[in-house]
C-alpha positions in Angstrom: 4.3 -6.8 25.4 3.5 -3.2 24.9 2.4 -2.0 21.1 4.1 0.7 19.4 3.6 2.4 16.1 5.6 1.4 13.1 7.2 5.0 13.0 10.7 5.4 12.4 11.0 8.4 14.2 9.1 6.7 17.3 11.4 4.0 17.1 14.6 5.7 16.8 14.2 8.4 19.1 16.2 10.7 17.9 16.0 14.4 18.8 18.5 17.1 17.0 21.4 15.5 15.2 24.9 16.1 16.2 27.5 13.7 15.0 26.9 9.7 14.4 30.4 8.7 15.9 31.5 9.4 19.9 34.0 7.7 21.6 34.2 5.6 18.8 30.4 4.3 19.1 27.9 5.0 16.7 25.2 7.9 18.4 22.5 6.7 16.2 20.9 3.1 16.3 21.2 -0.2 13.9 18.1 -2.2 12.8 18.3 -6.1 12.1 15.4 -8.4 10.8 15.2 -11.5 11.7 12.5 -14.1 12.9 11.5 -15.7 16.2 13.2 -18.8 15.7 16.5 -17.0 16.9 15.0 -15.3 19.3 16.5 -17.4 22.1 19.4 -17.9 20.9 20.0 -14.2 20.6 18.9 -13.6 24.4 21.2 -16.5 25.6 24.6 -15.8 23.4 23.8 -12.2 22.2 23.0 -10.7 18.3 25.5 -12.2 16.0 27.0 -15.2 19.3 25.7 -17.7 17.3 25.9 -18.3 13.5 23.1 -20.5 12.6 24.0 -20.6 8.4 27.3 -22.1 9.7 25.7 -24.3 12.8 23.4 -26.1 10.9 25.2 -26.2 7.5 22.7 -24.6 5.4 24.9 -23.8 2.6 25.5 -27.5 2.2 21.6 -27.8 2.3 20.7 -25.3 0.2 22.9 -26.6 -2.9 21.6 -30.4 -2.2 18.0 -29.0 -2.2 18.9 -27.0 -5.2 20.8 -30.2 -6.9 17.3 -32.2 -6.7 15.3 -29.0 -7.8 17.4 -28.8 -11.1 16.5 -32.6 -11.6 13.2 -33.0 -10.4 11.1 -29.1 -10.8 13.1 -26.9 -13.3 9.4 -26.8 -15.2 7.6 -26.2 -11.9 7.5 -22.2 -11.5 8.8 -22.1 -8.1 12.3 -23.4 -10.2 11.7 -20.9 -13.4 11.0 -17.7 -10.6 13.7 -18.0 -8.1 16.4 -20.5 -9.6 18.5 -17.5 -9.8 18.7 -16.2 -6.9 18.3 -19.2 -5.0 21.8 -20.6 -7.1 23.4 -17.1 -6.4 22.8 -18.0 -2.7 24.2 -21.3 -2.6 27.2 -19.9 -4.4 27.8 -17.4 -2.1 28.1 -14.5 -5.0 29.2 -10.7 -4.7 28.3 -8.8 -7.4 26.1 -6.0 -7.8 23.8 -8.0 -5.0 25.2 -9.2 -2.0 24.4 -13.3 -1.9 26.6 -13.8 0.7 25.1 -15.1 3.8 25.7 -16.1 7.2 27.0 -12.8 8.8 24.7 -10.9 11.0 23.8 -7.4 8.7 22.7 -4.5 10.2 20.7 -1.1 8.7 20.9 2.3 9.8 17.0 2.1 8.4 14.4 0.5 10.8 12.2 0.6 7.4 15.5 -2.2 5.6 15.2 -4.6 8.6 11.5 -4.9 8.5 11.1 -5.1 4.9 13.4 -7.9 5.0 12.4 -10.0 8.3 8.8 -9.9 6.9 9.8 -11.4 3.2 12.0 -14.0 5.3 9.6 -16.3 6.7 12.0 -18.5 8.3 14.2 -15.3 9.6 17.3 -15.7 7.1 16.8 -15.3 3.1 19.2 -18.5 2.5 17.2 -20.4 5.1 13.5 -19.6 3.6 14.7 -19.6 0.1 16.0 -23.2 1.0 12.7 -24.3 2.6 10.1 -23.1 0.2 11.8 -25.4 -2.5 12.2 -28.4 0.2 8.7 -28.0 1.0 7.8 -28.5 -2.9 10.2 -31.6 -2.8 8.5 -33.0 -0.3 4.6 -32.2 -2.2 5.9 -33.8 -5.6 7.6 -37.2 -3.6 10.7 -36.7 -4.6 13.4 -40.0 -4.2 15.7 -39.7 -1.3 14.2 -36.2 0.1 12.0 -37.9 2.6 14.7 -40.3 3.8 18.4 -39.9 3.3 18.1 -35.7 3.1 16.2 -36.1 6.3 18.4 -38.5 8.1 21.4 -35.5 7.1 19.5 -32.3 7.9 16.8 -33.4 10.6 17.3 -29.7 12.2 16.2 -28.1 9.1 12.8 -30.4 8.3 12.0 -29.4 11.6 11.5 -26.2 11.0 9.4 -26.4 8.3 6.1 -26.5 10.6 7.3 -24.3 12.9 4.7 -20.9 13.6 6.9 -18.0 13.6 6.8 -14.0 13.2 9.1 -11.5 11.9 10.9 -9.5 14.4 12.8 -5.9 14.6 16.1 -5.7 16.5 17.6 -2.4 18.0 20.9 -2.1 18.7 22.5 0.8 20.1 25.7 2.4 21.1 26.8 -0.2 18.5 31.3 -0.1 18.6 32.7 1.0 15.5 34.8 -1.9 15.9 32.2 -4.4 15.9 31.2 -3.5 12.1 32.7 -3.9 8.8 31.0 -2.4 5.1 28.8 -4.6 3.6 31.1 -6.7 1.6 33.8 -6.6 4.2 35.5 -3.7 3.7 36.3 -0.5 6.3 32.8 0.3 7.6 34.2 4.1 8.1 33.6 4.3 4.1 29.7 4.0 4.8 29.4 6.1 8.3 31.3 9.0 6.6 28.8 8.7 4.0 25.9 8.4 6.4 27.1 11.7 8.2 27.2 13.2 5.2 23.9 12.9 4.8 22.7 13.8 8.0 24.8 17.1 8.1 23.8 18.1 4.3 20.2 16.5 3.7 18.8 16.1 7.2 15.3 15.8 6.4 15.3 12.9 4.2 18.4 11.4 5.3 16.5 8.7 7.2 15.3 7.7 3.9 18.6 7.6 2.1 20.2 5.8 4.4 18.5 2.7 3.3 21.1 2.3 0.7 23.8 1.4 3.5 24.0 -2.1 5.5 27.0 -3.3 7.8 28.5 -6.6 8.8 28.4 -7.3 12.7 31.8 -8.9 13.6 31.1 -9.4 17.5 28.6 -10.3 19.4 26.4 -7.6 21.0 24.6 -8.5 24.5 20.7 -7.8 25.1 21.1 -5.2 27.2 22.4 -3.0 24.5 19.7 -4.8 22.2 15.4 -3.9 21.8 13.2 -6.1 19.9 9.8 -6.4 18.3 7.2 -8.5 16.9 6.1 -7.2 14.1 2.7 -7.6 13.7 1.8 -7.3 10.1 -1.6 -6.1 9.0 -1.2 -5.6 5.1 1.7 -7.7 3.4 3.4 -5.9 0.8 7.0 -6.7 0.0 8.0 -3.0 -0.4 5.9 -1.2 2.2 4.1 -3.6 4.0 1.8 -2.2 6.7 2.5 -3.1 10.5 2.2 -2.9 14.2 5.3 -3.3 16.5 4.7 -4.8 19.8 7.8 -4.8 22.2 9.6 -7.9 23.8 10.6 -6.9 27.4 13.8 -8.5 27.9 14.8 -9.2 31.6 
């Protein structure tokens, strides 16, 4: 592994912009964070071959972990901090947030997909979300956590001791028709946008264009894939400072 500065500029490469569409592939890279749990998978069956949410049921989980929380810690102040957002999760909401979860998202920001694989210890918000309140289950001995939750989701408990680190992807020459918006819809609405800013506000436009995400809807293979550890040497959850040391893939 090589180290590389946590630059977006370094990362991205990019020298004078032209347009972000050609041949009806995106000119200018996507970012996703995730953890080193997947990064295996993601080598063998590409970014987005597997879903793991769907795989290993985590939705189902999630709302049985959340079921015993609402009976057993709603006093605790994991329950009276993140209740909210961990039932907006489970119930797989749209509204002014996206909740939904599952789908491989992608930034036009390296800055987005950082920020977000280092506050997602486990890779995936639903999944870490999920195991921070099973691991406070398991510390107050809560009935039927230990054994029949276990016997359901083995897959899951075993992850809770596992030593991972938050990772970068790179995708490039990403096809248009591999992406939808956000919430689904035509992901033309946001690269319009996101040219739009290039061609009118080039200068800040990397920063702006933190604002948009997109939906993966095929698999992409690693050769059109880089990734990262990223190494963090100050946590913060909005600019957390970092190293980025590069996974050679073969």
């Amino acid at each position: 592994m090589r180290e590389k500065r946590a630059k977006s500029s370094a990362i991205m490469g990019r020298e004078k912009m032209t347009d972000i569409v050609e041949d009806g592939h995106l000119t200018i890279p996507l970012y996703h964070g995730t953890s080193t749990i997947f990064i295996e998978s993601i080598l063998k069956h590409g970014l987005a071959g597997l879903n793991p949410i769907k795989e290993w049921d985590v939705i189902s989980f999630a709302r049985c972990v959340l079921s015993l929380c609402e009976t057993h810690l709603s006093y605790s102040d994991l329950y009276q901090l993140r209740n909210a957002s961990f039932r907006a999760m489970t119930e797989q909401k749209v509204n002014h947030f996206n909740w939904q979860h599952g789908d491989t998202y992608l930034s036009p920001a390296d800055s987005t997909a950082i920020r977000y694989a280092v506050n997602s210890q486990y890779g995936s918000e639903l999944l870490s979300y999920t195991i921070d309140f099973l691991k406070e289950l398991l510390r107050m001995k809560v009935p039927g956590v230990r054994d029949d939750l276990y016997n359901k989701y083995t897959h899951i408990f075993n992850l809770i001791d596992v030593h991972s680190a938050p990772v970068l992807i790179k995708i490039t020459d990403v096809p248009i028709q591999a992406l939808s918006g956000e919430n689904g819809s035509d992901p033309l609405e946001a690269i319009n946008s996101i040219r739009k800013l290039y061609a009118d506000q080039a200068d800040i436009a990397d920063t702006l264009v933190q604002q948009f995400n997109f939906r993966l809807t095929k698999a992409i293979h690693k050769k059109q894939i880089n990734i990262w550890i990223i190494n963090v040497t100050r946590y913060d959850p909005i600019f957390p400072e970092y190293k980025l040391y590069e996974i050679k893939i073969d």
